[in-house]
Structures are given as structure tokens and as C-alpha cells.
N, C-alpha and C positions, 0 to 999 in steps of 0.2 A: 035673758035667754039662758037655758042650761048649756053651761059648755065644761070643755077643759083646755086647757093648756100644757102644751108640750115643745119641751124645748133642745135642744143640740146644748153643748157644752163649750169646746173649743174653739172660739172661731164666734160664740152665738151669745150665750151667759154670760160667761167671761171675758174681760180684756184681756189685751195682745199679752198681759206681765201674769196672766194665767190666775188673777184675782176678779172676784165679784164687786159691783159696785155698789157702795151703799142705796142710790139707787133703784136699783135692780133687788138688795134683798126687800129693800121697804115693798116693791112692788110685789114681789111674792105673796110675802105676808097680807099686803092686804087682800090678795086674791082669794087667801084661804080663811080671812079673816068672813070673807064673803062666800064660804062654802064653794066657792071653784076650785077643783083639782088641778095641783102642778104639777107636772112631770118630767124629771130630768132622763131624758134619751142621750144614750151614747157609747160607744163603741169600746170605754174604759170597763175595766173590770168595775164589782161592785166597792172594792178596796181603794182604787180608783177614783169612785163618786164620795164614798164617805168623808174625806176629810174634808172636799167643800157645804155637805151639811152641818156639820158639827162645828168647824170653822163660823159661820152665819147662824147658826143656833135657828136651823129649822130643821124638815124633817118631811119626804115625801116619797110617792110612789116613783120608782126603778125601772127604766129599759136598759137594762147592760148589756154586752157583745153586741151591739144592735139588733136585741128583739131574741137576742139570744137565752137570755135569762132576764123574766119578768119581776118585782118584788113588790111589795103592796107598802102602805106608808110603815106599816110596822114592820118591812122589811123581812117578809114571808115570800115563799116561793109561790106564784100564783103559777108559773111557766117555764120550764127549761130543756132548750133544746142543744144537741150539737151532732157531732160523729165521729168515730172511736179513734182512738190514738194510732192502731194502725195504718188507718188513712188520711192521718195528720204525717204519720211517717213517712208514707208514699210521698206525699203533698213536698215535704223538707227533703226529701232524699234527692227530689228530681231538682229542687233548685240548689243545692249542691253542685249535681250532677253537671245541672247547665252553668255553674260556676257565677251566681249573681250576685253581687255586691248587696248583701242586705244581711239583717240579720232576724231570724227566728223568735217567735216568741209561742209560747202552748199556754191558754189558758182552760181551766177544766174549776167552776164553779167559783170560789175565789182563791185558787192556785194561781198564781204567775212564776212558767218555768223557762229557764233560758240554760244554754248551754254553759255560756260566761256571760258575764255581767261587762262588758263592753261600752266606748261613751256612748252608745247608741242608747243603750237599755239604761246606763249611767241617765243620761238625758232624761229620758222618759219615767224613771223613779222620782226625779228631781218636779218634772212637772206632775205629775200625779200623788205627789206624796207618798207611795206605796212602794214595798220591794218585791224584788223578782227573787226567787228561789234556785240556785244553779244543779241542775242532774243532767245525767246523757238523757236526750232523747231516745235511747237503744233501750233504757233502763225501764221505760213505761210500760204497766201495762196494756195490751193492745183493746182492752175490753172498754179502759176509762172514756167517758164521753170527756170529748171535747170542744168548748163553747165557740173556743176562735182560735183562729190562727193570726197573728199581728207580723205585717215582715215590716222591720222600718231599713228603708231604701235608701241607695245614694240616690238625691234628684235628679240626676242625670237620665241616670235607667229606670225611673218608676214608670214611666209607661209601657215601657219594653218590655218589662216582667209582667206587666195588669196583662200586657195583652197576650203572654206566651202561656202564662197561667191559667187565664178564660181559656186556650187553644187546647190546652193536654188536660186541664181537669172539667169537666161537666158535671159533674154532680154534687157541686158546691156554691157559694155565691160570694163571688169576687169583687169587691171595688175597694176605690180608692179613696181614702179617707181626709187625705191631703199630698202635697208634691212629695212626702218621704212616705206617708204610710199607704198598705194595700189592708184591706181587711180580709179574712177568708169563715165563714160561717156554714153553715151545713144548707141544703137544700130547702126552701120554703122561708129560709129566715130572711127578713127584712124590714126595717123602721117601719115598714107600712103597715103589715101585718100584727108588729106586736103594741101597735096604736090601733089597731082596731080591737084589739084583746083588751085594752085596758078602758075603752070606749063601751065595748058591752058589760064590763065590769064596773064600771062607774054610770050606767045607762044614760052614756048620751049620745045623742047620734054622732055618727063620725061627718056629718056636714055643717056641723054644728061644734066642732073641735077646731080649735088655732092649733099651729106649730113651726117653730122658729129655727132656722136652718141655714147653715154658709158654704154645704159642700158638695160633691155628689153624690157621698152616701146619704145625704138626708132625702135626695129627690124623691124616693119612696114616700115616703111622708108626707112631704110637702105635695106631691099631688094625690095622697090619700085624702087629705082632708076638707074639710071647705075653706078655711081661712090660713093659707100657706102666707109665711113672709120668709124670706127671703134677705138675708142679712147685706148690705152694701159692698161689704168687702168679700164677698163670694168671689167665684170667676166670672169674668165679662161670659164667657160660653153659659153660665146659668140663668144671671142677669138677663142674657138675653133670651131666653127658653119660658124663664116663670114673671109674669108682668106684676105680681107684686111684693113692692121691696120696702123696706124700713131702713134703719139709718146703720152706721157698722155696728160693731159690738164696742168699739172704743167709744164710741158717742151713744150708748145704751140705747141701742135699736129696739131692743126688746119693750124696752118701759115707754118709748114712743109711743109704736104699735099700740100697746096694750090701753094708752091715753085715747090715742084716736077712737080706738074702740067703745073708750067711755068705758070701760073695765077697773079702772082703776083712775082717782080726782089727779087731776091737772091741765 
């Protein structure tokens, strides 16, 4: 059958220690060995994604900011969207304002900018391989589109803020990407959306696409397509929402799946 394959990263791809497993790249490979498109979807910048390609010596089409910026296997712009610095400004000003233990992140194409480099954003270099850039947020222009906004949370208060954040801003798209991070993208953007964009771009039906997911930003997706899985180690609230599930990401759920499907020998 013509399909494609699209997958999450943290949580999905990868194991818990933030590495790919042999595997999971063997199964790539053979997918595109077999002219199936693979696609890494995820909420990471594209600086982000790069170093687990080059790391495994492969090479595929791009969902960054989720859905926020599109790239093609040669890593061209097929899609990019956000919304201006100014209203990224708004956005940081008011959770100052409300005093929440988190910390800011502005990304704008592959800029990652932070006020200070912090263990938060220390952490998050460390898993993503990539650095953050430190400027005032005062200092931006107000004109630059901006892809996302990353706040990583104390997990105490991450839902407190997802839900005071959906309250005062509307014309954005808010979720939570796991118990520290909130994701914030511009209006329209979502895993769903930019898997149907890369669906007419590779022409194949979007009922006829797989895609591999552990969180609740991926629920877009995953009920975008026809063939959702559903990683094990999600939350019991997703678990029990999408009835089909594969095994965790520690026990390469993905390469499962993709067996059962007879997509790939084993």
C-alpha cells in the first residue's frame, strides 16, 4: 500500500537515555530502502532534529515546532509559519507578570533565544545537542516571526499555567508537550495539519499514513491519520482515549508496530 510514516521523537524514537536504537535505525532504513517516506515530527527546533540524523547516518523530511516549520529530505523550506515577536512579548510579559516558575524560550527559524542559559535550558541543550543564544527579549524586533514559544515548567505548576495561558491568550495554540514543557505556536499550527501538508506532498492519502506518538501534543496526529499508535508509556488519560497502542519506546514500540504491519521483515 502507499503510505508514510511519521513519528514523535521523545517519548517515541528514542529511548528514555535520549538515544536511537539500532533497531529502530535498521527499521528506518529499510522503510526507505522501500521507497516509504519517514518523518520525524516534533516540537524540537530543526538544530534540535539534526544531530540525531547525522548521529545514525540517515536523512529525512522535517516537522519542527510542531507543524511550525516544514523541511523536505534535503531540508528545504516546504512551510513556515509563526507570529511576530511582539506577541511573543505579550505572551512572556504576562507570565512574568503572573510570576510562574518557568522559564522562556523564543524560537524564530533556527534561532534558539533565552534570556539566560539556566539548568532548565542547561538541560535541554544537553538533551537536544544544540545551544540556546542569550539577548533581552526587549531587544527583538517586533516584526520577526516567531515559530514557538517553549516554557519549561516546574511540574508542580505545569498545568496551572497550560490552563491560565489557554484563559488570557486565544489566538494561539497551547499544549503540553510533557509534565515540564507547554508548547505555544501561532493559530492553525498543529501536528495534524502539517501531516496533511507533507501527505499531499508525498501524495498519499492521509488514511493511508501511520504515526507514532506518546503525548498530548501528538493527539492531533494521531487522530489525523488512519493508522495512529500510541506509544505504551503515554499517559493512562491517552491510553485510554486512542485504542491503539504498541509497546514503549524503551522496548522499540515503533519497530513493533511497523513488523505487525509487515512494513518492515521480522
Amino acid at each position: 500500500m502507499k503510505t508514510i510514516v511519521f513519528s514523535d521523537i521523545d517519548g517515541t524514537l528514542l529511548h528514555s537515555d535520549h538515544q536511537m536504537s539500532v533497531a529502530t535505525k535498521e527499521a528506518i532504513l529499510s522503510l526507505q530502502a522501500k521507497d516509504i517516506p519517514f518523518v520525524i515530527v516534533s516540537a524540537r527546533s530543526p538544530s534540535g532534529i539534526y544531530p540525531i540524523l547525522k548521529k545514525n547516518d540517515f536523512t529525512c523530511a522535517i516537522i519542527a515546532y510542531s507543524g511550525g516549520l516544514i523541511l523536505n529530505e534535503a531540508h528545504e523550506v516546504i512551510a513556515s509559519q509563526g507570529f511576530s515577536a511582539s506577541q511573543a512579548k505579550a505572551m512572556i510579559g504576562f507570565m512574568h507578570q503572573q510570576g510562574f516558575d518557568l522559564t522562556a524560550n523564543i524560537y524564530s527559524g533556527d534561532d534558539w533565544i533565552v534570556e539566560k542559559r539556566d539548568e532548565r535550558v542547561l538541560r535541554e541543550e544537553q538533551i537536544v545537542e544544540a545551544k540556546a543564544r542569550v539577548a533581552s527579549f526587549d531587544d527583538l524586533n517586533d516584526d520577526m516571526s516567531v515559530n514557538k514559544i517553549l516554557c519549561m515548567c516546574n511540574p508542580d505548576y505545569t498545568n496551572d499555567i497550560e490552563k491560565a495561558l489557554k484563559e488570557r491568550f486565544k489566538d494561539v495554540v497551547i499544549s503540553k508537550s510533557s509534565d515540564i514543557l507547554i508548547e505555544i505556536n501561532a493559530l492553525g499550527i498543529t501536528k495534524a495539519h502539517a501531516v496533511e501538508v507533507l501527505c499531499n506532498y508525498y501524495h498519499c492519502p492521509i488514511d493511508q499514513a501511520i504515526a507514532f506518538g506518546d503525548n498530548y501534543n501528538d493527539l492531533s496526529m494521531l487522530e489525523a491519520v488512519g493508522h495512529p499508535y500510541l506509544m505504551a508509556n503515554a499517559p493512562q488519560a491517552l491510553l485510554e482515549k486512542l485504542p491503539t497502542h504498541t509497546l514503549s519506546n524503551d522496548d522499540d514500540g515503533l519497530v513493533y508496530a511497523l513488523k505487525q504491519l509487515q512494513l518492515i521483515d521480522g
